[in-house]
C-alpha positions in Angstrom: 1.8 -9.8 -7.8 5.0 -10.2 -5.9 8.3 -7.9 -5.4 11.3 -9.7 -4.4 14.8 -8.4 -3.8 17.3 -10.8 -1.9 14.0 -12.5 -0.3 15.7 -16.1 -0.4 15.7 -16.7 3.2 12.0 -16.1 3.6 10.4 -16.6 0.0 9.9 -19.9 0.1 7.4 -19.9 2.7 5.4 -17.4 1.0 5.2 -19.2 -2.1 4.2 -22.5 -0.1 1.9 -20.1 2.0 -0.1 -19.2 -1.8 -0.2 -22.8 -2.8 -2.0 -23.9 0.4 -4.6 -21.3 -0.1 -8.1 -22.9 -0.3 -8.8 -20.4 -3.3 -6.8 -22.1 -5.9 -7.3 -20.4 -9.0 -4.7 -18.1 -8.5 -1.1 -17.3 -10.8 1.6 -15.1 -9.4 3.6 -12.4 -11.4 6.6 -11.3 -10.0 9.3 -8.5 -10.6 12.8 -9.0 -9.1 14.8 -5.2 -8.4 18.2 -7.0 -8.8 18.6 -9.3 -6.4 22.5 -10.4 -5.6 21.4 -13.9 -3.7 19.9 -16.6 -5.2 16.0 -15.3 -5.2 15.5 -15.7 -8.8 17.2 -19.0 -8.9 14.8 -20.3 -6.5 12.1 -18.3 -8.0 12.7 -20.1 -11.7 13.1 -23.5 -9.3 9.7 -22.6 -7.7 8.0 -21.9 -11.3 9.5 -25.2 -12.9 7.1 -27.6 -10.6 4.4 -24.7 -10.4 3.1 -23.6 -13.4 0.4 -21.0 -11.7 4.3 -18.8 -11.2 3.7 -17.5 -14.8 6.5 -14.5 -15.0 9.4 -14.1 -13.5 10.7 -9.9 -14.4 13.6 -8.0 -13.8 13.3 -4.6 -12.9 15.7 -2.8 -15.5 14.6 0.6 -14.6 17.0 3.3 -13.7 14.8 3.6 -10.7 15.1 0.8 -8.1 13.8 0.7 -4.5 10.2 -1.6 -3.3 8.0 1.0 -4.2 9.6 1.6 -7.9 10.1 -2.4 -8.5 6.0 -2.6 -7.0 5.1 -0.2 -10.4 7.5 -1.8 -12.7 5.4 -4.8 -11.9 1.8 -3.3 -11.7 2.7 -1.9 -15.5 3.9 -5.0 -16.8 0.6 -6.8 -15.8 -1.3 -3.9 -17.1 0.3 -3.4 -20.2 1.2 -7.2 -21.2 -2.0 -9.9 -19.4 -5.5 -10.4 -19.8 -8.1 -8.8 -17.2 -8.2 -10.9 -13.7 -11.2 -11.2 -11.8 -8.9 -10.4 -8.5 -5.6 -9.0 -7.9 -3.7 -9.2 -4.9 0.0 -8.2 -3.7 2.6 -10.3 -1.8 5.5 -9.1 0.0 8.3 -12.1 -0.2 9.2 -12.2 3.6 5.4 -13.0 4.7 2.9 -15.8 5.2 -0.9 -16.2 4.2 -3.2 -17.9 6.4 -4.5 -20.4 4.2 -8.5 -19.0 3.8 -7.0 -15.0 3.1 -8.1 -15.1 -0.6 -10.7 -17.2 -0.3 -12.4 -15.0 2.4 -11.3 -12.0 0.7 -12.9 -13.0 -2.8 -16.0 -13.8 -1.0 -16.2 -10.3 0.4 -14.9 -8.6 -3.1 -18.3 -11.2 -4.8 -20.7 -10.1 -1.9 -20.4 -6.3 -3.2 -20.4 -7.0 -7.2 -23.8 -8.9 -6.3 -25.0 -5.7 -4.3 -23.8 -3.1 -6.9 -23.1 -5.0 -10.2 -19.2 -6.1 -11.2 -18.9 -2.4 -12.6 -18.6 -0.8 -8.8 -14.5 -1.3 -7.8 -14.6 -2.6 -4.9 -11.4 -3.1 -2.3 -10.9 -5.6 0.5 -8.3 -5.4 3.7 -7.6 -7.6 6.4 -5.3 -7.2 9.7 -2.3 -8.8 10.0 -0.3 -10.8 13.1 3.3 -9.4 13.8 5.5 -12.2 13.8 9.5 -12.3 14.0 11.9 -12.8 11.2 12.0 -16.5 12.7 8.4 -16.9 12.1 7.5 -17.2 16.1 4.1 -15.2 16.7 4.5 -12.0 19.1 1.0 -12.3 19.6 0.4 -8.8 18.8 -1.8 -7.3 15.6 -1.4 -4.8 13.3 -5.0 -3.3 14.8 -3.7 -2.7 18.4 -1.2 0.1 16.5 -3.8 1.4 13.8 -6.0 4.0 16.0 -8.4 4.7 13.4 -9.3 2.1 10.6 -8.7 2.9 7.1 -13.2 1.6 6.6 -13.7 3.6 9.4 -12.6 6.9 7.6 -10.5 6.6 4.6 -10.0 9.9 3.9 -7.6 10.0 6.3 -5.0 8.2 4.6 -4.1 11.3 2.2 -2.7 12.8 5.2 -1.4 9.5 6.6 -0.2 6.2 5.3 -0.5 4.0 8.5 -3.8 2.8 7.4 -3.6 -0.1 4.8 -0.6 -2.3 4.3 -0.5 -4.1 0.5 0.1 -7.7 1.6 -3.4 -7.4 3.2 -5.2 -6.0 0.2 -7.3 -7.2 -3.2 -9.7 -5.5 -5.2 -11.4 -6.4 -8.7 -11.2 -5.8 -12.0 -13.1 -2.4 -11.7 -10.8 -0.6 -9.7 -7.6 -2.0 -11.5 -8.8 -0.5 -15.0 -9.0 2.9 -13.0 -5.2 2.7 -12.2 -2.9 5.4 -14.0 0.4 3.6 -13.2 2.6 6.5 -14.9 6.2 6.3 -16.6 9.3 5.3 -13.9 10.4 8.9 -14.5 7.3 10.3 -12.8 6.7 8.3 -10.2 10.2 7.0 -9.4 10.7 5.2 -5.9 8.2 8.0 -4.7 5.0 6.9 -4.1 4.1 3.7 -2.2 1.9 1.2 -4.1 -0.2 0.5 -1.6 -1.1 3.9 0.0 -1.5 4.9 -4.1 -4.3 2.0 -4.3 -5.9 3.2 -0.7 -6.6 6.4 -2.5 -8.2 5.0 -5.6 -10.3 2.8 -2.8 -11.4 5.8 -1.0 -12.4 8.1 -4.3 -14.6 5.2 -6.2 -14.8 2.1 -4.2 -16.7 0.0 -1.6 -14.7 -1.1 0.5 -14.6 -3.9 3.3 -12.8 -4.5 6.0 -11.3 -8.5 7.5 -11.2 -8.1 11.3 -8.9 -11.0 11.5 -5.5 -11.8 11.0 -5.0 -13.5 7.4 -1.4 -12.6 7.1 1.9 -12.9 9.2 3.9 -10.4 8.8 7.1 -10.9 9.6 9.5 -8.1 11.2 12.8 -9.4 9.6 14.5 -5.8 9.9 14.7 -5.5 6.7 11.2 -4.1 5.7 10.0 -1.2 3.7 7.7 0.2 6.6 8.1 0.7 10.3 5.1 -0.9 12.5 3.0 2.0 13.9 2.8 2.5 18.0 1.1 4.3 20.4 2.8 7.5 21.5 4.2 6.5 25.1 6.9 9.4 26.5 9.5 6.7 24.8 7.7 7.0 21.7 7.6 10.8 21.2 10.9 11.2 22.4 11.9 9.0 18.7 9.8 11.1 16.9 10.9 14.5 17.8 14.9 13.4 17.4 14.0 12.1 14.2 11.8 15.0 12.6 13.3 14.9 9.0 12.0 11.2 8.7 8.5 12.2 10.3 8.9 15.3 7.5 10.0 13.2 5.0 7.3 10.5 4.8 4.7 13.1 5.3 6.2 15.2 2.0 6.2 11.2 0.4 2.4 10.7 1.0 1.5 14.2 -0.2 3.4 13.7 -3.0 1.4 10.9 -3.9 -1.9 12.6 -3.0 -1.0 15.2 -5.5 -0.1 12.7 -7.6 -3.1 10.9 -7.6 -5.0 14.0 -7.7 -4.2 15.1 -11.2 -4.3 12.1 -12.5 -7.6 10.9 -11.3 -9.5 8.9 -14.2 -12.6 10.9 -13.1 -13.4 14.4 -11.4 -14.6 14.7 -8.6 -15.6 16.8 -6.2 -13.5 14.8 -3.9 -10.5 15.3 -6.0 -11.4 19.0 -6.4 -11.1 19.5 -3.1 -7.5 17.5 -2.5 -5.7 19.8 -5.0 -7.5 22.9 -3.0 -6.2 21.3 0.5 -2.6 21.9 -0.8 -2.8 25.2 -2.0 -3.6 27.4 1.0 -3.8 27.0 5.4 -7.8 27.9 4.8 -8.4 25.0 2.2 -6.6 22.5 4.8 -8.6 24.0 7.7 -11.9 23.6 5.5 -11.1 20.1 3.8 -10.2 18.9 7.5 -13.8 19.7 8.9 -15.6 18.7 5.6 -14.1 15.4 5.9 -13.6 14.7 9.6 -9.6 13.8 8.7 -7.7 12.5 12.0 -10.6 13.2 13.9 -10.3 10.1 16.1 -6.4 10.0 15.9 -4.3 10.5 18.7 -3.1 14.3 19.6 0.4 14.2 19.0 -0.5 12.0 15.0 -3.2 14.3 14.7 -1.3 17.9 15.7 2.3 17.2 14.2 0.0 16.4 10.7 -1.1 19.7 11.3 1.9 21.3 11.7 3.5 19.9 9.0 1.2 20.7 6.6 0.3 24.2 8.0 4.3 25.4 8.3 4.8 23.8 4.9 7.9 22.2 5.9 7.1 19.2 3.5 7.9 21.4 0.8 12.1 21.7 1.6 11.9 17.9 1.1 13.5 15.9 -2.4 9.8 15.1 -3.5 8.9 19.1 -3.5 12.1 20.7 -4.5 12.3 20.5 -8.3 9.8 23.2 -8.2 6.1 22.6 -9.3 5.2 19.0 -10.6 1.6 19.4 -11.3 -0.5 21.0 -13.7 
């Protein structure tokens, strides 16, 4: 599954990047959010000499924005194809190595053979940072990441750092767990692949790449900022730009709620999420059960803390219409 939206300059070499893979058994879905360049021209120009490009969609949603156009695609596939063995999601401005869903399927098969194809089971990989002219900055998405997502995933209801979507895949198992919602729910709000981390963490076995099967390419134009260590420089940003630190906390509890209450199964996991937003004690005691941000730096570990304990989140757009949940 791919979202485009005025990706011509770099969407080419994506597509190319898919039909080197070495795992060939592959078709790509993909939902345009209104592109004014000439992405779905190439897109239908791409399709007409590949016929594994099955669907080209427009998002016609009042709701626009990657995260909305990433659902309006995740429902059409849900609603309209057959079951896949695999799914995987591309962002139009990056490149696969050529093995990434070969080695990726392989680690998906090893854990269906250990538990059975009925266990969902999610896969990751890191990712090289490379410039919007595709020269390599020899840096990885790990050096920023202080804690991996495998390491403790329960983190990532608190922070949503962890897992980035052009790394990820699951199987079938997991995807029939997905409650995908109506646009008017989940609007541009809730980041597709943070949502899937949390599905991961509740019911899957999950496995972890330690290598670089994607370039990911800073064009200045993307959806998330790259994570860095906090160096004088770095706090210094932070602090002058509070509401945005606020603001994608309040987006990532949003979605933890979200998920929460619309969980396909109870849990006691999920029991305890809901609790963790209700009073400072619950955080206090879901933070120890759990070990979340234990191994994070200070300053990521304390300003989570006192964002959540002050309850600024809540004077944010994703809390102020009042209560959303049951």
């Amino acid at each position: 599954m791919m979202a485009t939206y005025n990706g011509e300059k770099y969407l080419k070499d994506q597509i190319v990047s898919l039909q080197k893979q070495t795992f060939t058994n592959w078709v790509l879905y993909v939902s345009d959010d209104g592109s004014t360049d000439n992405t779905v021209e190439l897109l239908k120009e791409l399709q007409k000499k590949d016929d594994r490009i099955k669907k080209i969609i427009i998002n016609k949603s009042k709701y626009h924005g990657a995260f909305a156009n990433y659902f309006n695609l995740m429902r059409y596939v849900q609603k309209m194809c057959h079951p896949f063995d695999y799914y995987f999601y591309c962002d139009q401005d990056d490149i696969w190595e050529n093995d990434k869903m070969y080695l990726e399927v392989k680690a998906i098969d090893q854990i269906e053979k250990e538990f059975t194809e009925s266990m969902p089971a999610f896969c990751y990989c890191d990712l090289e940072l490379y410039s919007a002219d595709n020269r390599d900055s020899h840096d990885k998405m790990s050096n920023h990441i202080r804690t991996q997502f495998v390491d403790n995933p329960y983190n990532s209801f608190f922070k949503d750092q962890y897992v980035w979507g052009t790394t990820i895949s699951h199987n079938y198992a997991m995807w029939k767990l997905l409650f995908l919602g109506t646009p008017n729910e989940v609007k541009n709000n809730i980041s597709h692949d943070v949502y899937l981390s949390k599905y991961a963490m509740t019911y899957a076995k999950i496995v972890y790449i330690p290598k670089t099967l994607v370039r990911y390419r800073r064009t200045g134009n993307n959806v998330s900022d790259t994570p860095g260590n906090y160096g004088m420089k770095k706090v210094f940003n932070k602090l002058t730009h509070i509401d945005k630190l606020v603001n994608n906390a309040a987006r990532n509890y949003w979605g933890s709620l979200y998920f929460a209450y619309h969980a396909p199964i109870d849990t006691t996991l999920i029991q305890d999420v809901k609790e963790c937003f209700k009073t400072r004690s619950c955080i206090k005691k879901f933070f120890k059960k759990y070990n979340v941000l234990k191994n994070e730096s200070f300053l990521g570990r304390y300003s989570t803390k006192l964002i959540l304990y002050s309850r600024i989140y809540k004077l944010s757009h994703f809390f102020k219409k009042g209560k959303i949940f049951k």
